[in-house]
C-alpha positions as CSV (number, residue, x, y, z in Angstrom):
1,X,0.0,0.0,0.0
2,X,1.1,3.6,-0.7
3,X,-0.2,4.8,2.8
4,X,-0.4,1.9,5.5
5,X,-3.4,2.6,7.7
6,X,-5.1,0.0,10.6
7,X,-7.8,-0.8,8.2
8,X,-5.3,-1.9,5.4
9,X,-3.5,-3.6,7.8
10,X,-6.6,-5.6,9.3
11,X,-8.3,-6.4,5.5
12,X,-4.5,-8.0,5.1
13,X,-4.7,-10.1,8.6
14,X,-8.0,-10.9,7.7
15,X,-7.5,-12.6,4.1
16,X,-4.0,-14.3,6.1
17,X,-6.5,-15.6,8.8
18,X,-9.1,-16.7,6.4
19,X,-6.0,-18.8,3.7
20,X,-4.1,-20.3,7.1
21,X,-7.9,-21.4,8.2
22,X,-8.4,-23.3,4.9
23,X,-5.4,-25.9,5.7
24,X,-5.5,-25.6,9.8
25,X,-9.4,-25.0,10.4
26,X,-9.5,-23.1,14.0
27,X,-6.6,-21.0,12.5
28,X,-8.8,-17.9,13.4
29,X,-8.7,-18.5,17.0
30,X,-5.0,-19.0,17.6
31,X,-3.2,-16.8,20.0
32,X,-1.6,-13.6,18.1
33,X,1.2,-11.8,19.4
34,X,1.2,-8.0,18.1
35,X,5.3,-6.9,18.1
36,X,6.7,-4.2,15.9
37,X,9.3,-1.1,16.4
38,X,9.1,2.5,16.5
39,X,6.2,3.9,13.9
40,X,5.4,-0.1,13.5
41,X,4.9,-0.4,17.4
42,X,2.4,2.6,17.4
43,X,0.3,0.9,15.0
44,X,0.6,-2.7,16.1
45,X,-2.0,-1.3,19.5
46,X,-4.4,-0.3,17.0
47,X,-4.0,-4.1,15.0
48,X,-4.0,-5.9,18.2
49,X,-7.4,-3.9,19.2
50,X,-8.8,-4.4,15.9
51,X,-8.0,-8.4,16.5
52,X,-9.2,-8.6,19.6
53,X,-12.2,-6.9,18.1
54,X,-12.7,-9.9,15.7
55,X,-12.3,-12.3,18.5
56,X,-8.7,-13.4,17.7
57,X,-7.4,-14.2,21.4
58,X,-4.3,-11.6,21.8
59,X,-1.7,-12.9,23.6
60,X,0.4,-10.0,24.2
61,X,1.5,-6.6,22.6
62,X,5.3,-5.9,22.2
63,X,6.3,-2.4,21.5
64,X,9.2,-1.6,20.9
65,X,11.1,1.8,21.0
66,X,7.7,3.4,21.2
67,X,7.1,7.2,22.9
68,X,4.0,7.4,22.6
69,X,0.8,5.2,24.4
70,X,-1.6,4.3,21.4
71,X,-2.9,1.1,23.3
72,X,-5.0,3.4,25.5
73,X,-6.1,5.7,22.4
74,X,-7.2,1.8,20.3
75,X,-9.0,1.1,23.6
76,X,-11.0,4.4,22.9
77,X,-11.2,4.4,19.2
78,X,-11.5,0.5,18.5
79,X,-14.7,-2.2,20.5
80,X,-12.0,-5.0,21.1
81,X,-13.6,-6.4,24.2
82,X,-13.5,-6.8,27.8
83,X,-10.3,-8.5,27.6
84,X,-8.1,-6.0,25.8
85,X,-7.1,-4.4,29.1
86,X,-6.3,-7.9,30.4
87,X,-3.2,-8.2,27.4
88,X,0.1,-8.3,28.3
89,X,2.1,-5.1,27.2
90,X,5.6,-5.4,26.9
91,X,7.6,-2.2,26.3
92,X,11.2,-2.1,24.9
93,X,13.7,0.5,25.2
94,X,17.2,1.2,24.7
95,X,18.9,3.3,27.3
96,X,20.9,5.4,25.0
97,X,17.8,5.9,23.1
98,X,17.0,9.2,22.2
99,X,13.9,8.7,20.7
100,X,12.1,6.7,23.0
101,X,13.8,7.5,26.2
102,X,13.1,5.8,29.8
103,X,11.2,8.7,30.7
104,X,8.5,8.1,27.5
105,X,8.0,4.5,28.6
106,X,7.5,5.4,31.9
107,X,4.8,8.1,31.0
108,X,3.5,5.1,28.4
109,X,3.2,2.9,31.7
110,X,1.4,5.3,33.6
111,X,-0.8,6.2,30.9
112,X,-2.0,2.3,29.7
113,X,-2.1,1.9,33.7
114,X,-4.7,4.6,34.0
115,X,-6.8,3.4,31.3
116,X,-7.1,0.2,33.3
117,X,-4.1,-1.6,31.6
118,X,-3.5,-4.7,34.2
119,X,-0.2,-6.2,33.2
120,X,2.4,-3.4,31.7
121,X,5.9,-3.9,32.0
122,X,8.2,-1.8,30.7
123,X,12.3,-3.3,29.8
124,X,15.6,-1.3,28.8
125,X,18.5,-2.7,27.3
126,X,22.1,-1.5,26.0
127,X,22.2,0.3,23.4
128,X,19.7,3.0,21.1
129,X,17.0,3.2,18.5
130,X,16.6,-0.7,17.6
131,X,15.3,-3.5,18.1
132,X,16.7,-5.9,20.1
133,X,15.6,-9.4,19.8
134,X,16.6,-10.6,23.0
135,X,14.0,-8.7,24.2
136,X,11.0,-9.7,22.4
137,X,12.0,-13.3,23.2
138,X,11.7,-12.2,26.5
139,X,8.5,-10.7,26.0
140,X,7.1,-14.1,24.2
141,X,8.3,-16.1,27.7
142,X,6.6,-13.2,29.6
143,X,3.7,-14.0,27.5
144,X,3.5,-17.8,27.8
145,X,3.7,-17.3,31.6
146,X,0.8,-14.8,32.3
147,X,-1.1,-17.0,29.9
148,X,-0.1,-20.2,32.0
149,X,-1.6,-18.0,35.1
């Protein structure tokens, strides 16, 4: 798409969820982990809403050098359920990041907390503006074991 907007992204999900349904019938209700960077990680609250929306069971939201808490603002915009509060958020920083510093995620804590958020943790690691992967395979154990709760 020229211009990648939540709706594009969903109709995309969608015809995935629909082909992965035709070999694996239940395919639709798997777990789905939302986990993107940056811009990415802004937009991946607004997918995970709309998913939880459709009924796909969301097992957890990884953001990644993200300054800015969309999760509350999907919440508001998006119908994705009673248990869209209930996801795990798992926030990723790098400490030498200058464009999503420790004080952002903190503020992004406070903010998803307020909107009645119930498991938010926030992470740094060395280094700046990137993803680190050891980190979202952190996130994806984190995941497993509020799930296994």
């Amino acid at each position: 798409a020229k211009l990648e907007t939540t709706e594009w992204c969903h109709a995309m999900l969608f015809a995935a969820f629909e082909q992965l349904a035709k070999s694996w019938p239940g395919a639709t209700r798997w777990p789905v982990v939302c986990a993107r960077f940056s811009g990415g990680a802004k937009r991946a609250a607004y997918i995970g809403a709309v998913l939880s929306e459709d009924g796909h069971p969301l097992f957890g939201l990884f953001l990644g050098g993200c300054n800015e808490d969309r999760v509350s603002d999907a919440l508001r915009w998006h119908k994705p359920g009673p248990a869209f509060p209930s996801t795990p958020i798992f926030l990723s920083h790098g400490r030498v990041d200058r464009l999503a510093t420790a004080e952002d995620t903190a503020s992004m804590v406070e903010t998803m907390k307020r909107s009645g958020f119930l498991s938010v943790r926030a992470e740094p690691y060395d280094g700046g503006h990137e993803l680190n992967v050891k980190e979202l395979a952190r996130a994806l154990d984190w995941f497993r074991s509020v799930a296994a709760r």
